[in-house]
N, C-alpha and C positions, 0 to 999 in steps of 0.2 A: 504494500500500500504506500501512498506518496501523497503527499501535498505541496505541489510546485505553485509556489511562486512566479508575477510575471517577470523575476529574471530570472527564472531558471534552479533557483535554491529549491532543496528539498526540506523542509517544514520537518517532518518525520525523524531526520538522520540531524537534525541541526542542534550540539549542546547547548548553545541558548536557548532556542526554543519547548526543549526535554526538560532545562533546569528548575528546580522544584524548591529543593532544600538550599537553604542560606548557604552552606559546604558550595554547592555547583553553583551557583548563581556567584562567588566569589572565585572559584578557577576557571568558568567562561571570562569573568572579567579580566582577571591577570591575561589571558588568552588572546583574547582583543586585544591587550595593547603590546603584549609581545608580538603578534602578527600585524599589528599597525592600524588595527581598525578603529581604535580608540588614542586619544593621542596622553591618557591616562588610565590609570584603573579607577572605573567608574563606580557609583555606589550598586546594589544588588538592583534596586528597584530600579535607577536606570536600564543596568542590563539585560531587567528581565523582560521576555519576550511573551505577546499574548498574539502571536502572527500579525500578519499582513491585514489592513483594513483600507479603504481607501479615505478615513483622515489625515493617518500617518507619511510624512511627508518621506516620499521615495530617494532616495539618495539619488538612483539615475533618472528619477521623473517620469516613470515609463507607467505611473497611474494617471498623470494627466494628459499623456500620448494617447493611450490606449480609451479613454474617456473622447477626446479629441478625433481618434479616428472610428470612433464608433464600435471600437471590437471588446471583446472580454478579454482576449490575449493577443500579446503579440505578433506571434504565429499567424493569425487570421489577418494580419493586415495586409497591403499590397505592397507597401514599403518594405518589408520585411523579407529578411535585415536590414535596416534602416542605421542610420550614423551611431545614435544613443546604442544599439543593441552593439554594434562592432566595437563602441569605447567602453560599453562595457563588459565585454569579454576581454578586450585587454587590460584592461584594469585588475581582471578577476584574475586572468594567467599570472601579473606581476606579483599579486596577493599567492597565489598558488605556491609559487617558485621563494616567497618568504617563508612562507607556512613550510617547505620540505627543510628550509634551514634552520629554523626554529622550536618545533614540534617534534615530540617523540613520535613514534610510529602509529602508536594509536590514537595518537591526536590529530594525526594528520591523515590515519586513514577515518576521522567519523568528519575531521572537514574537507575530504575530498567528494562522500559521499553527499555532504550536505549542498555544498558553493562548489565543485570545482567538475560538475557535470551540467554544466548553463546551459551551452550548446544543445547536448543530446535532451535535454527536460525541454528547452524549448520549442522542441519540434515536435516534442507528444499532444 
């Protein structure tokens, strides 16, 4: 089972979005900012994650795209791949290729699963 995200993240495999107990909700955060997604270790309730909603403002803006072009995903638009979807898959490869220098094995095989299948998730 999965829940993809419109870029591509799987909701299911993601330790943010799993994290329950103040314990994981505090080594997602150290996590982020050793792989650069935070530019500090943030508090729990920052980092806790309750998914994707279309309030929450999208990092690559691809819920006011997607609203904009009328689709539910990105996948069904005509633009697609479109510029936003290309910069951010490269964005997501440079974060990938921190994450193997950074991450022990199993931290970087549950954020490979989660972030680092954009491409193939967004073609389903």
């Amino acid at each position: 089972m999965e829940k993809i995200t419109l870029c591509g993240d799987n909701c299911l495999e993601c330790p943010r979005y799993l994290a329950k107990t103040e314990q994981e909700l505090e080594k997602t955060a150290e996590l982020w900012y050793r792989i650069g997604w935070r530019d500090r270790i943030v508090s729990s309730e920052e980092i806790r994650c309750q998914g994707c909603s279309s309030h929450k403002q999208c990092t690559y803006h691809l819920v006011e795209c997607t609203k904009e072009h009328n689709v539910e995903k990105c996948n069904q638009c005509v633009q697609f791949p479109c510029e936003k979807i290309k910069d951010m898959l490269k964005r997501s490869s440079a974060y990938e290729q921190k994450a193997k220098e950074v991450c022990t094995a199993e931290e970087y095989r549950m954020l490979q699963a989660s972030f680092f299948n954009k491409e193939e998730n967004l073609k389903k």
